[in-house]
N, C-alpha and C positions, 0 to 999 in steps of 0.2 A: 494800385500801383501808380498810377497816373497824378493822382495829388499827391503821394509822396514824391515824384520824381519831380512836379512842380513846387513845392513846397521846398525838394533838397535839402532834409534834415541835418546838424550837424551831429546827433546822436539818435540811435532808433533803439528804441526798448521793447521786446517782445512779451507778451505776455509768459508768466510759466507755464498753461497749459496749453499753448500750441506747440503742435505738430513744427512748427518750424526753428530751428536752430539757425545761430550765427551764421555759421559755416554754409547753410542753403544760398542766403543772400550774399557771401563773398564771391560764392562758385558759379554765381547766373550772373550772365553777362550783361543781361537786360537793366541790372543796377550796376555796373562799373562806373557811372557817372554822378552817383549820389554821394554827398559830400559825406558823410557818415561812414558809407564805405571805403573811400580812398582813406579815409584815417582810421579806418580799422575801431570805428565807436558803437561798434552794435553788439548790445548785452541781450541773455534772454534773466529774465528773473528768475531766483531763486525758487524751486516749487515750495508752496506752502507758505512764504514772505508776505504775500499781497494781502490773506484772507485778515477778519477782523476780529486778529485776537493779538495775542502778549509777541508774537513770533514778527509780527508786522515790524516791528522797530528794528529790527535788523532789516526786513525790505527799503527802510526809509534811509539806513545807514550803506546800502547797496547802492541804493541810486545819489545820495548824495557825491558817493567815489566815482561816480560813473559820471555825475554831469558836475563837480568842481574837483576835477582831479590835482590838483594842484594846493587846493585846501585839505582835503582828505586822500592827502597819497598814504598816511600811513596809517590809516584806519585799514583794520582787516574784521570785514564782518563775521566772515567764517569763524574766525577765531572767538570773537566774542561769543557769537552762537552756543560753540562749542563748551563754554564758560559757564554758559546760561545752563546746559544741560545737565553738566558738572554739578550745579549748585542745587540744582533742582534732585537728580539723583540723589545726593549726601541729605539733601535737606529729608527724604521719604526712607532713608535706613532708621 
């Protein structure tokens, strides 16, 4: 906690598989001072995005939303995701 709070990230990204959610670090008081938090920039990843297969590109389409929001505001990974699964289904009928 102590090099983050020195560091003062402007974005924190959690892993998918911790135990810890967004909503842990808005609700502790001990980071109300960390610049990520006051702008409300702390994502956790998508479970199953990070690992190294076909699903990762959508992990990499998550955090580009997350760290140039501004370029990709109207990228919606979800969506895509859901695309992918779509095609992949029809493609195994």
């Amino acid at each position: 906690f102590e090099d983050i709070y020195k560091f003062n990230p402007d974005v924190i990204i959690i892993r998918d598989r911790s135990q810890v959610n967004p909503d842990d670090l808005f609700n502790d008081s001990r980071w109300t001072n960390v610049k990520a938090i006051q702008t409300r920039r702390v994502y956790k990843e998508h479970f199953g995005w990070t690992e190294f297969r076909l699903e990762t590109v959508f992990g990499i389409m998550e955090k580009a939303k997350w760290l140039q929001p501004d370029i990709f505001n109207n990228l919606n990974p979800e969506s895509k995701y859901e695309k992918f699964i779509e095609l992949i289904l029809k493609s195994n009928q």
